[in-house]
C-alpha positions in Angstrom: 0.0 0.0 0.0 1.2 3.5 -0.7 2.2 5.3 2.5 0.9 8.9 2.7 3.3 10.4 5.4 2.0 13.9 5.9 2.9 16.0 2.8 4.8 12.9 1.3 3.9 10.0 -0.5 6.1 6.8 -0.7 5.7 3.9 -3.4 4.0 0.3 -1.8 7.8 -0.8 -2.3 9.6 1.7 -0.3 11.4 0.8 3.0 12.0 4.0 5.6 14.6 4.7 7.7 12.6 6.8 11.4 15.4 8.1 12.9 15.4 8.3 16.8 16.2 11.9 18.1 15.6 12.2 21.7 15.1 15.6 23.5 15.5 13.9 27.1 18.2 14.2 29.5 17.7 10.4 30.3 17.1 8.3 27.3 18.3 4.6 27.9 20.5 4.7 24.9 22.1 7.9 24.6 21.9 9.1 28.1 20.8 12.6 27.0 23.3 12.4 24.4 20.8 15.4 22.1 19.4 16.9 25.3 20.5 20.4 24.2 18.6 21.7 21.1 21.8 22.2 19.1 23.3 18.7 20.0 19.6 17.6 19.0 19.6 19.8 15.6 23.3 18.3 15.0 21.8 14.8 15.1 19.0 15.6 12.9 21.4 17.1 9.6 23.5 14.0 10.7 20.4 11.5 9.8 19.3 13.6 6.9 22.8 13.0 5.6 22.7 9.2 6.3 19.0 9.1 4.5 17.1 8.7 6.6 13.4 9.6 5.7 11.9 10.5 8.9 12.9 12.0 12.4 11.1 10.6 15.5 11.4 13.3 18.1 10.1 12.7 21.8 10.4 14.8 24.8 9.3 11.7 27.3 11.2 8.8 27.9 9.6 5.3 27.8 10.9 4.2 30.8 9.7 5.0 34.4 11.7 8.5 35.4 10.8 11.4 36.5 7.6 13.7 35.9 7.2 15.3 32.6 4.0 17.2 32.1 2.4 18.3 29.4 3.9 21.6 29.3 7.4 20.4 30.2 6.9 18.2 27.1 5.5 20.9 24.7 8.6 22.7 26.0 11.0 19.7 24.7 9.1 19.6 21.0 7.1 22.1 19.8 9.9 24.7 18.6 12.5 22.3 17.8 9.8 20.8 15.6 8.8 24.3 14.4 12.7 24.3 13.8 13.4 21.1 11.8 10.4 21.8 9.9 11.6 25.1 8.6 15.4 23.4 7.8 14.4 20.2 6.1 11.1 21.0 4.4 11.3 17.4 2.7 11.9 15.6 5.6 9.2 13.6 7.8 9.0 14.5 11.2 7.0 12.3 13.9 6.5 12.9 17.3 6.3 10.3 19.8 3.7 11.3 22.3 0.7 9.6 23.7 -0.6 13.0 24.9 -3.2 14.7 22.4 -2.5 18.0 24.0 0.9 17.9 22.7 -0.1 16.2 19.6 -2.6 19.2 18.4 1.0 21.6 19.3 3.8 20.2 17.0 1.0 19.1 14.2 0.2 22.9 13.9 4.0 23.5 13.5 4.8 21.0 10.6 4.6 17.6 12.3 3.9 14.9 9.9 3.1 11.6 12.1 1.8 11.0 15.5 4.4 8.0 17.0 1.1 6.9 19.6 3.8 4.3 21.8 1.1 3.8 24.6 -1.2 2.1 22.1 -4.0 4.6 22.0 -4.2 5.8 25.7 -5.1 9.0 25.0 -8.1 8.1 22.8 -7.9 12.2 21.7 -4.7 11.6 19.7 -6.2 9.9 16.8 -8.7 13.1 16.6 -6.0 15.2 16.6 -4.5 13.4 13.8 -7.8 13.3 11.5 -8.2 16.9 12.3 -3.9 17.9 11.0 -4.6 15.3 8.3 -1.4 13.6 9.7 -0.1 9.8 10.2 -0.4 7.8 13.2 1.0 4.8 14.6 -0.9 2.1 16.1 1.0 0.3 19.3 0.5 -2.8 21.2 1.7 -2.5 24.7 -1.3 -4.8 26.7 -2.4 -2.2 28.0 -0.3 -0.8 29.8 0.1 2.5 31.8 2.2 4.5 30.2 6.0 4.7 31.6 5.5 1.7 33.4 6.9 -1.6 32.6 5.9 -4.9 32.1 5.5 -7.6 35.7 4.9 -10.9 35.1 2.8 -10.2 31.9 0.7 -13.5 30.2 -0.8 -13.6 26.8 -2.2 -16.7 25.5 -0.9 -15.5 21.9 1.1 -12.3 22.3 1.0 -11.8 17.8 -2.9 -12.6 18.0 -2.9 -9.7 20.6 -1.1 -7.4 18.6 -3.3 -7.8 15.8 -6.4 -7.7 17.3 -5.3 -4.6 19.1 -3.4 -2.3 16.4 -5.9 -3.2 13.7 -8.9 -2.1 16.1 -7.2 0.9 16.7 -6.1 1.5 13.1 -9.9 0.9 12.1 -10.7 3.2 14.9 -8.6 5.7 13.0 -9.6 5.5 9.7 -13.5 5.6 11.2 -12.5 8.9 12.6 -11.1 10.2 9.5 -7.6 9.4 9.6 -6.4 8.6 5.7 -6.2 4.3 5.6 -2.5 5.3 3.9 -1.1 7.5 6.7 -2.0 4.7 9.3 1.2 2.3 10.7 0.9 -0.4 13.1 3.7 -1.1 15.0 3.9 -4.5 17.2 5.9 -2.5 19.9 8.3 -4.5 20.9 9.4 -4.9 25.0 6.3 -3.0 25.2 4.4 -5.0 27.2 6.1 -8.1 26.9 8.8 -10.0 28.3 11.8 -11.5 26.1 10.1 -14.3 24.9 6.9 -12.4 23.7 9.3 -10.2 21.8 11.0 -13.3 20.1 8.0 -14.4 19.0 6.7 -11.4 17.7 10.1 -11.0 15.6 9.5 -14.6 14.7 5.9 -14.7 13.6 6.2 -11.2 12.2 4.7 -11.8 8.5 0.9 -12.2 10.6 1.2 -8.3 10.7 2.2 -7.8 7.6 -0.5 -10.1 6.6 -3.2 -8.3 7.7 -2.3 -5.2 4.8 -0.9 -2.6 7.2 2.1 -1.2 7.2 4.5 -2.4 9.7 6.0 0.0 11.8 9.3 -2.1 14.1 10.7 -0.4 17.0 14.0 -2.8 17.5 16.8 -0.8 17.9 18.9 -1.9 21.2 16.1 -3.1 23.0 16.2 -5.4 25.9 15.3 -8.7 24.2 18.2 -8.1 22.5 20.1 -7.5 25.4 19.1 -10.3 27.2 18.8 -12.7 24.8 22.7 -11.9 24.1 23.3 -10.9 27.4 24.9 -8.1 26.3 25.1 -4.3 27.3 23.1 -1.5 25.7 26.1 -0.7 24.2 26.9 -4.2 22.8 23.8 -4.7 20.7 24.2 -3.9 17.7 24.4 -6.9 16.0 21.8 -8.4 17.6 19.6 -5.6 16.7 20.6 -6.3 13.2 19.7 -9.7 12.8 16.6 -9.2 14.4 16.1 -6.0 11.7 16.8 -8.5 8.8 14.3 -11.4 10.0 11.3 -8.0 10.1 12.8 -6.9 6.7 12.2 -10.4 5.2 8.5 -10.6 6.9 8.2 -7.2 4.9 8.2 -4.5 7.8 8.1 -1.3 6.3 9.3 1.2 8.6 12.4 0.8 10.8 12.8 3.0 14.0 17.1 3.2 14.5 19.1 4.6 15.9 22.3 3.2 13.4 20.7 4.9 10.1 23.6 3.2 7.7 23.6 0.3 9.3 19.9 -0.7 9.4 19.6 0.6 5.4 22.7 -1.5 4.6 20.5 -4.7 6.1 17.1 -3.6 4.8 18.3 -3.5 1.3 20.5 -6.8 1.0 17.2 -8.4 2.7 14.9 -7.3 0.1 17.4 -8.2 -2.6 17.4 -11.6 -1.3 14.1 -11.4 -1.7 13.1 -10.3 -5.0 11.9 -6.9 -3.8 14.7 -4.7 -4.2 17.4 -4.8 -7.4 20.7 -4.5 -6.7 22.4 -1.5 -7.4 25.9 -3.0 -9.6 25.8 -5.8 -11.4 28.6 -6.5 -13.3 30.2 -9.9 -12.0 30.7 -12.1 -15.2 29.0 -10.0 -17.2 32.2 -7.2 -17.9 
């Protein structure tokens, strides 16, 4: 299906590259790494560069922390959206918020997609998004609170879950007048899940794709990788990879990184392999 990504349109074909730029002082991976505007700005003409297609910003961590309101948040994202819109007219920019109030703010200053992580917990947001004529992506998180983690979570099919619940609240969506090609569902992984759930999400990830949304996968060193390699957040990069190549042959669409070159370099020999993608020099044994 053709994507419609605010003012952009992508072929049915097209893999994207969502770059992660965090405005927190306390993201897991970078530790605040683009906490100041300028070091966030930096990282967004680094991404452009790379080719990546779209900037996630978010001014909330995922993780438990401490309190970031609504205006403390509008404070993080509105103008540096406002910002990146005016440098990189071209560019996608989504927002990760679960908040509608801050939703309605950085879509009136250029935002293109609404990155819902909480799985529809405001039920506002996909209002806001009907009324900017914006994207949104559709989570499954179990329903949890947001900024809380998983305990002892059960599903008797974790991917039947995540179907059920990110195509209800795509049709949701599109019932409220969200446009059927700006809508992403996203499987959200450690979102609500253990190790094992994620696995098997990975595993069993063509049942998304099946259903005829676009896939939205959120990989980038998580914790299932990290324990499953028992490795460091700084150590996962490989693990992230082969976990980005087994979504790229179920036909996942988007990819939320934070290694831009990388993740392209994987995404493309994956869709070679499989018929979906040409490669770009041919000329073993033919010069």
């Amino acid at each position: 299906m053709t994507l419609k990504l605010g003012r952009r349109t992508f072929a049915d074909d097209a893999t994207l590259m969502m770059a992660i730029v965090n405005r927190t002082p306390d993201s897991f991976y970078d530790k605040g790494a683009t906490w100041a505007e300028e070091r966030a700005f930096d990282r967004v003409a680094e991404v452009v560069a790379q080719g990546a297609e779209i900037v996630d910003i978010g001014g909330v961590k995922a993780a438990p922390g401490g309190d970031v309101d609504i205006a403390e948040e509008q404070r993080r994202v509105v103008g540096f959206v406002a910002r990146v819109r005016a440098a990189y007219p071209e560019v996608v920019i989504s927002v990760d918020t679960w908040r509608s109030e801050v939703a309605h703010a950085v879509c009136s200053e250029g935002a293109d997609l609404l990155n819902d992580s909480w799985g529809g917990f405001d039920p506002a947001l996909a209002g806001v998004a009907a009324a900017h004529d914006v994207s949104l992506v559709c989570t499954h998180t179990g329903g949890l609170t947001p900024r809380t983690r998983p305990h002892r979570v059960e599903y008797t099919d974790v991917v039947a879950d995540a179907i059920r619940a990110t195509v209800g609240q795509a049709e949701r969506a599109v019932s409220m007048g969200v446009d059927r090609r700006s809508v992403l569902i996203d499987p959200a992984h450690d979102f609500g899940k253990n190790t094992w759930h994620s696995l098997e999400i990975t595993r069993r990830l063509g049942e998304m794709t099946a259903t005829g949304w676009p896939v939205l996968v959120s990989l980038s060193n998580k914790d299932f990788v990290g324990e499953t390699l028992d490795l460091p957040i700084g150590e996962r990069l490989t693990g992230t990879l082969a976990a980005t190549a087994v979504c790229a042959l179920a036909g996942a669409r988007i990819y939320r990184v934070h290694q831009v070159v990388e993740t392209r370099q994987v995404v493309d020999m994956v869709s070679a392999i499989a018929g979906r993608l040409a490669p770009k020099r041919t000329i073993r044994g033919l010069a």
